[in-house]
Structure formats: structure tokens, C-alpha cells
C-alpha positions in Angstrom: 43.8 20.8 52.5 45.3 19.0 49.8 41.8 16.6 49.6 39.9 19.6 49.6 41.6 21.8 46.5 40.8 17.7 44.5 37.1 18.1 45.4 36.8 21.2 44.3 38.5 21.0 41.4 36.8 17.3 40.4 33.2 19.8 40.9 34.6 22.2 38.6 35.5 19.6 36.2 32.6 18.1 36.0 30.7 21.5 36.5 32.3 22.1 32.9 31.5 19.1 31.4 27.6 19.9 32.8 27.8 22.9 30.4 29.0 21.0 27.2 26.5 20.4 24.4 25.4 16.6 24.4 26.4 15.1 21.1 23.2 14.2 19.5 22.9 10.3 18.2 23.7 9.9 14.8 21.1 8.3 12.4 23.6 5.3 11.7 24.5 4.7 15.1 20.5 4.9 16.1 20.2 1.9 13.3 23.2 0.0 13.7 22.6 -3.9 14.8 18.8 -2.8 15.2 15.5 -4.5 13.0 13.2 -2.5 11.0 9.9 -4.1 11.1 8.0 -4.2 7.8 4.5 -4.9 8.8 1.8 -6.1 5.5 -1.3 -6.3 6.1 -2.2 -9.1 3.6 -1.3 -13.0 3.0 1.7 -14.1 1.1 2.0 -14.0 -2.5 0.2 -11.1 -3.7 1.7 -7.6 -5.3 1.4 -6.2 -2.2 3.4 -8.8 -0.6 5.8 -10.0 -3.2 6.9 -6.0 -3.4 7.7 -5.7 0.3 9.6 -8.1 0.1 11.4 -6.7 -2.9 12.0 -3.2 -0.7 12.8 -5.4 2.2 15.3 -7.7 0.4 17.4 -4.2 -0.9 16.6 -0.6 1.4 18.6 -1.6 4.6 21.9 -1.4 2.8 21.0 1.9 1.8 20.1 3.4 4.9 22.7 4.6 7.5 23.9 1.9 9.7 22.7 -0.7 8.0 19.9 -2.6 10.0 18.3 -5.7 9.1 14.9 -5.3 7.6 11.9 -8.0 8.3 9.1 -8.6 6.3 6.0 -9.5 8.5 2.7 -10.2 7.7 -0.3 -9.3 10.0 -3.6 -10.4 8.0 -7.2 -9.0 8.9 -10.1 -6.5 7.6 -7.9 -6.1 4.3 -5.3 -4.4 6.2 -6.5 -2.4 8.2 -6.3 -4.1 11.3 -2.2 -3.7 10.7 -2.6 -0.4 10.0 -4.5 0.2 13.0 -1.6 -1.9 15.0 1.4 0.5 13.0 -0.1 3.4 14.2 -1.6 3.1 17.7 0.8 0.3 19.2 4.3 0.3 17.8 7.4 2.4 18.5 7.3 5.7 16.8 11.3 5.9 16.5 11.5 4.7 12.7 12.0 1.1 13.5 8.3 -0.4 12.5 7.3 0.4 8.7 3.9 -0.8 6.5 3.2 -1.6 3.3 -0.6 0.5 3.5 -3.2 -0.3 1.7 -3.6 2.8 -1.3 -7.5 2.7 -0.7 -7.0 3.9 3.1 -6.8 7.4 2.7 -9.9 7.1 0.9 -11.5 4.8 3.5 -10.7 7.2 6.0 -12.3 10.5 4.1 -15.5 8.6 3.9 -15.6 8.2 7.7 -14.7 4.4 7.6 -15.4 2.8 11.2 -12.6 0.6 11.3 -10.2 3.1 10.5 -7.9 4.2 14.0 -5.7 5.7 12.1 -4.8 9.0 10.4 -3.1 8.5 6.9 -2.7 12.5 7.2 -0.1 12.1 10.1 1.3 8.8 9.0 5.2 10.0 7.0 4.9 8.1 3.6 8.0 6.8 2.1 7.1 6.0 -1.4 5.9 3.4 -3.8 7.7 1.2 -6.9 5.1 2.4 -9.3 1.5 3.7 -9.5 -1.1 0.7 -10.3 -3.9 0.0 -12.9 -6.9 -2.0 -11.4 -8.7 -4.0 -13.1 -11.6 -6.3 -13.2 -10.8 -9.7 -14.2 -13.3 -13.1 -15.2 -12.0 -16.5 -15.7 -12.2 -18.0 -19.3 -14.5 -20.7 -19.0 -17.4 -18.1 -17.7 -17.7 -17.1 -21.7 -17.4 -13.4 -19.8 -15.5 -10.6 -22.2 -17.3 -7.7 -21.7 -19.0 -4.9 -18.9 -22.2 -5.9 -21.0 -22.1 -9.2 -20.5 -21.9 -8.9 -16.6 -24.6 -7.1 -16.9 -26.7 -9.8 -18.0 -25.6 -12.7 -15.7 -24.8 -13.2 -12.3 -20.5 -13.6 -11.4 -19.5 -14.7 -8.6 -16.4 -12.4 -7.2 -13.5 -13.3 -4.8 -12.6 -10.9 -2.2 -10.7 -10.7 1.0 -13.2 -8.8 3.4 -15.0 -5.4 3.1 -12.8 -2.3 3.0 -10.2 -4.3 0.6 -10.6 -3.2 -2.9 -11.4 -6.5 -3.8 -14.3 -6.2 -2.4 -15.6 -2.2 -3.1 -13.6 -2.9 -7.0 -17.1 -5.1 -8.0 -19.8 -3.3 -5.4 -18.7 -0.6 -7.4 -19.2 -1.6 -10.7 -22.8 -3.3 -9.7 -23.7 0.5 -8.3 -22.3 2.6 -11.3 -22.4 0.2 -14.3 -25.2 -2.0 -13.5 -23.1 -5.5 -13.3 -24.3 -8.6 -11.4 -21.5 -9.4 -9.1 -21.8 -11.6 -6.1 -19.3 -11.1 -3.6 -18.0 -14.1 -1.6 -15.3 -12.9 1.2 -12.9 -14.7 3.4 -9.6 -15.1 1.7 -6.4 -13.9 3.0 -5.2 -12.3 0.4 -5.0 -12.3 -3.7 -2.9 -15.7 -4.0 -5.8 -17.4 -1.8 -8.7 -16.3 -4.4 -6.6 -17.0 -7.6 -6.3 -20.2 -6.2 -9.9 -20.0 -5.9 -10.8 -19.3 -9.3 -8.6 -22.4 -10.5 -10.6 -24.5 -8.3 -14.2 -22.5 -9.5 -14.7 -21.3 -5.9 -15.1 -18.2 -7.7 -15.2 -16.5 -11.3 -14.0 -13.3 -11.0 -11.5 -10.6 -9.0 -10.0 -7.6 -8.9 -6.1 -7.4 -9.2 -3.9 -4.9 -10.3 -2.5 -5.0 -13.9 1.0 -5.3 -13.0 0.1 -7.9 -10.1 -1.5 -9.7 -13.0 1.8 -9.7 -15.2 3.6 -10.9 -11.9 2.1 -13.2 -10.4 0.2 -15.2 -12.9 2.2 -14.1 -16.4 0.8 -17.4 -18.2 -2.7 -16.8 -17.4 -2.1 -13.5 -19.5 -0.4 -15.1 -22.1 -2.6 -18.4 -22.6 -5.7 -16.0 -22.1 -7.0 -17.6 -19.2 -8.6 -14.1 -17.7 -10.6 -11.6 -19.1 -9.7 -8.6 -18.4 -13.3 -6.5 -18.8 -12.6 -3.1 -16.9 -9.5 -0.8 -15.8 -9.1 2.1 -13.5 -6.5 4.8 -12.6 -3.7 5.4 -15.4 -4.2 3.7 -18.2 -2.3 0.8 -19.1 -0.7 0.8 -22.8 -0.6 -2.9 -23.4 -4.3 -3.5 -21.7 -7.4 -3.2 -24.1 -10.0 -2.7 -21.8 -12.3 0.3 -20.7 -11.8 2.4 -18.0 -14.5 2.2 -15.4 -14.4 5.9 -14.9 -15.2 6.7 -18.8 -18.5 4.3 -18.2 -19.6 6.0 -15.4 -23.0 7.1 -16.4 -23.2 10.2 -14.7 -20.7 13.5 -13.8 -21.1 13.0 -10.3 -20.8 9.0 -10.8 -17.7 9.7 -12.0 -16.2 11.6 -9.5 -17.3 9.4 -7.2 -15.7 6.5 -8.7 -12.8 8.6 -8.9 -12.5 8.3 -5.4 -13.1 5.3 -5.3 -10.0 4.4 -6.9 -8.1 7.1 -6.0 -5.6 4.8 -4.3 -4.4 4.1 -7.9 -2.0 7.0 -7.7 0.1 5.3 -5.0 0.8 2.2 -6.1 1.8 0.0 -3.1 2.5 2.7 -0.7 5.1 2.6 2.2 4.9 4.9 4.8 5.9 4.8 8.6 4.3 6.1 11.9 4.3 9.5 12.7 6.6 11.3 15.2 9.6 9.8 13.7 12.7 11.8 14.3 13.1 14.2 10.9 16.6 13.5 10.7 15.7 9.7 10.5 12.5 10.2 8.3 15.1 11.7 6.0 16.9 9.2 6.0 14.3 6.6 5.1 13.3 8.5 2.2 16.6 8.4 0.5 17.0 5.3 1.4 13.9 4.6 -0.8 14.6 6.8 -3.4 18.3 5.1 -3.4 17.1 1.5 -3.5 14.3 2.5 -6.6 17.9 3.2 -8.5 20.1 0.1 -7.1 20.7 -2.4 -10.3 20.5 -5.1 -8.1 16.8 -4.1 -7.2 16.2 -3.6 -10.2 17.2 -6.3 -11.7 15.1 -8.5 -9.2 12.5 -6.3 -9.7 12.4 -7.1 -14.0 12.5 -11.0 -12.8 8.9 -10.3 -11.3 7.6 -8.5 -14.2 7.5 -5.3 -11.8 7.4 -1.7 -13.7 9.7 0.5 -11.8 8.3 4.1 -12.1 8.1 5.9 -8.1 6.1 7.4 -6.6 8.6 8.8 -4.0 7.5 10.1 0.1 6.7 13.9 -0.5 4.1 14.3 -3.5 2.5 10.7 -1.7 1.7 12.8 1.5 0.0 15.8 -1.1 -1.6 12.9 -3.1 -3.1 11.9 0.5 -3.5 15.2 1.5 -5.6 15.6 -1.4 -7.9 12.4 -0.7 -8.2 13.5 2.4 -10.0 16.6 2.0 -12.7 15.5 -0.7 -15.9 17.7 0.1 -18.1 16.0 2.6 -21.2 15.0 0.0 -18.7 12.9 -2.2 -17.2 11.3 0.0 -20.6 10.6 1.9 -21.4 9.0 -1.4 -18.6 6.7 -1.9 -19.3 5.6 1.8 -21.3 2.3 1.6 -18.3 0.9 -1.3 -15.0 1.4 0.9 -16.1 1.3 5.0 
């Protein structure tokens, strides 16, 4: 009798318990002792790595539970083949994040092939600033002008086609009328500077602030031309914007396009399905590390302009891309698949 009140009153017990609410896991405990991957889809040394890097080196102390935070670096097809591994292969929990490349929302408007991914659904976590590209020609080429490329052939680094190294001077042969020849192949930006010192190559696109960053005496002894810019103009960059020579309305606006990427900067953004409350939490975590001294102080020590472009107007600024009216976008095709 006595065994028989205990087992019913250990099923009531535990009958009880049944009914309780389960206490949901906290974003900190979810994150505590675990690795947030960042994945770049470039080679070391370039803007879009050296600013990974920076995020990596300062966000995980900033977001709840504190987890370690890897840089890796996954090179191929200018980035998208990481992009394409982010999205279709890795855990969607909020541990695996990507330094994107800003021309993929565009690549993916136009219908690029490679593309497996939807920028649309990917959760966007911000950028340190947006970025002015530009169109740079080594010194010795005598090169200091649009014009002048129009009259002789350069030859142009680039990493593969879909980077913007490669669509920056396609582009500018289609709309302005420049002679650019296009060798690909290199990993990333560090490989073709490294390329133009050795006169592999005469020519690349880079951003203005990797410029300032990564090669601040080539600026200052003059060693590159810069002949073109596009996206917000840069203040202390004398050069013409590549929209304002387009010859045409409809040239423009496709070049607009084109470089519509400018208005992210180096984008971060994670996969989709990631819990809100820890997509949140990622996103003040950004927003928290754009404002830590210590970040930026390392970030004035690489010549990096702090000006974000936080998570939620980068999904409208992709939303945006994304929805370009078929004929443009059929016309900027053959530059960024």
C-alpha cells in the first residue's frame, strides 16, 4: 500500500512538472564557450579582409556570452563560392557569419548563374562604412585620364569574373569607350597589387579607402592614378565619377547598378533562419562594436573611415537591388554574372 501511494504520487509529480513551461535558452547561454565562424570569400590582405578581421578582433565581447570569433578565408569565383557554402551548407543557428561581397545582390538581380544564394533571405548585420570605387593605373603607364585609356590598350588585374575587379573595367570599356584588357586569376587585391609592382599588370579597381589602407605611400608618393570613381563621392579624391560620364540616361542607370554595391560598404550578414532573438543580438553587437574606442582606435591605425551602415536599412538597400525592373538588369547582365 505504502509503495503504491509513492508511485502515484512520484506520477503526479512529475505529471506537474509535464505541465510547466520549458525555460527557453538564453542567447548568452546559447553562445557561451561556442565559435562564431566568420567566413571571407577573398585572400588575405585586402579591405575586405583586413576589416573582418577588425569586426572579428572586437564584436564577440559585445555579444551575449561572449564566444570566440574566427576569421576564415574560403577563396573562389570572387566570393561567391563562400557565399554559396554560408548559405546552402552551414548551420543556420547564428554561429557561421560572411563578409559578402556588396556586388551580390546585384549579381543575383541580373540572373547570375553562379549565384545559389538569396541575398533577399540572408539577415544582414552591417558594414564599417559605405565605399568609393575607383579605377586605378600605375605611374609609369604615363595614364591620368578616362581619355587617355581611351587611346591605348591597359592591361587590368582582376580576381575572376563576378568580382568587381573584373565587371569595374568591362564596364568602363562598354560605357566609356576605354581599352582595358582583363587578366584574371589572383586571389584577391593584395595578390594584383603585388602584380602591378612586378608589371604583371597596369591597372585595378580598389576601393578608395582600401587604397588609403593598404597602400597609404602609393597615395602619397603618387604611384597610382586614380582616373575614375563611383558611388559617393569622395572629398579628398579628384577624379570623375563614372556615372556622370556615362553617355546615355539609360547608360547611367545601368551603371548605377552596376555599382550599386557601393552603398554597403563591406557588408556582414548571416544565414537566414537564425533565431530573432539571436539575430538581435548580432545586430547590437555590431552596432555596439562600431562605437567601442578600442575598435576604433584600431580601426584609425588602418586608415579606415568609420561611418555604418547598420543591418536594417542594408536589407532595404538589398531589397531595393533586388527588385530593379527586368530590362535593366538584363542589361547589366554580361558585366556582373
Amino acid at each position: 500500500m505504502a509503495r503504491s501511494l509513492l508511485t502515484f504520487g512520484a506520477g503526479l509529480l512529475l505529471a506537474g512538472l509535464a505541465g510547466l513551461p520549458v525555460q527557453a535558452q538564453s542567447v548568452a547561454d546559447f553562445y557561451r564557450g561556442k565559435t562564431i565562424n566568420l567566413l571571407i570569400g577573398v585572400g588575405v590582405g585586402g579591405e575586405y579582409d583586413l576589416q573582418a578581421r577588425l569586426v572579428a578582433r572586437h564584436i564577440g565581447k559585445h555579444i551575449p556570452g561572449n564566444p570566440k570569433v574566427v576569421p576564415q578565408n574560403m577563396v573562389g569565383a570572387g566570393g561567391i563560392n563562400m557565399a554559396n557554402h554560408l548559405y546552402n551548407t552551414v548551420a543556420r543557428d547564428g554561429t557561421f557569419i560572411g563578409m559578402m561581397g556588396n556586388n551580390f545582390p546585384a549579381t543575383q538581380a541580373v540572373g547570375g548563374k553562379s549565384v545559389k544564394f538569396d541575398t533577399g533571405k540572408m539577415q544582414w548585420l552591417g558594414s564599417i562604412a559605405p565605399v568609393v570605387e575607383t579605377m586605378a593605373v600605375w605611374h609609369t603607364t604615363g595614364v591620368k585620364s578616362v581619355d587617355d585609356l581611351r587611346k591605348r590598350e591597359t592591361v587590368a588585374g582582376a580576381s575572376g569574373r563576378g568580382a568587381i575587379t573584373y565587371f569595374y573595367p568591362t564596364m568602363m570599356n562598354a560605357f566609356l569607350g576605354t581599352k582595358f584588357k582583363v587578366v584574371t586569376g589572383y586571389p584577391g587585391g593584395n595578390q594584383i597589387n603585388l602584380a602591378m609592382e612586378r608589371g604583371e599588370v597596369e591597372a585595378r579597381n580598389n576601393t578608395w579607402s582600401s587604397w588609403k589602407a593598404t597602400r597609404p605611400q602609393w597615395v602619397k608618393d603618387k604611384l597610382i592614378h586614380v582616373v575614375a570613381q563611383a558611388g559617393p563621392r569622395a572629398s579628398d579624391l579628384d577624379a570623375p565619377s563614372v556615372e556622370a560620364l556615362a553617355r546615355t540616361p539609360d547608360d547611367r542607370l545601368t551603371i548605377e547598378l552596376i555599382v550599386s554595391g557601393t552603398q554597403l560598404g563591406r557588408p556582414i550578414a548571416t544565414t537566414p533562419d537564425v533565431p530573432a532573438d539571436r539575430l538581435a543580438a548580432l545586430r547590437d553587437a555590431f552596432r555596439a562594436t562600431m562605437k567601442d574606442p578600442e575598435f576604433l582606435k584600431d580601426a584609425a591605425q588602418l586608415n579606415f573611415e568609420v561611418n555604418p551602415v547598420y543591418g536594417e536599412p542594408m536589407q532595404k538597400i538589398v531589397e531595393k537591388v533586388l527588385s530593379t525592373p527586368k530590362p535593366l538588369a538584363m542589361r547589366a547582365k554580361e558585366f556582373l554574372e
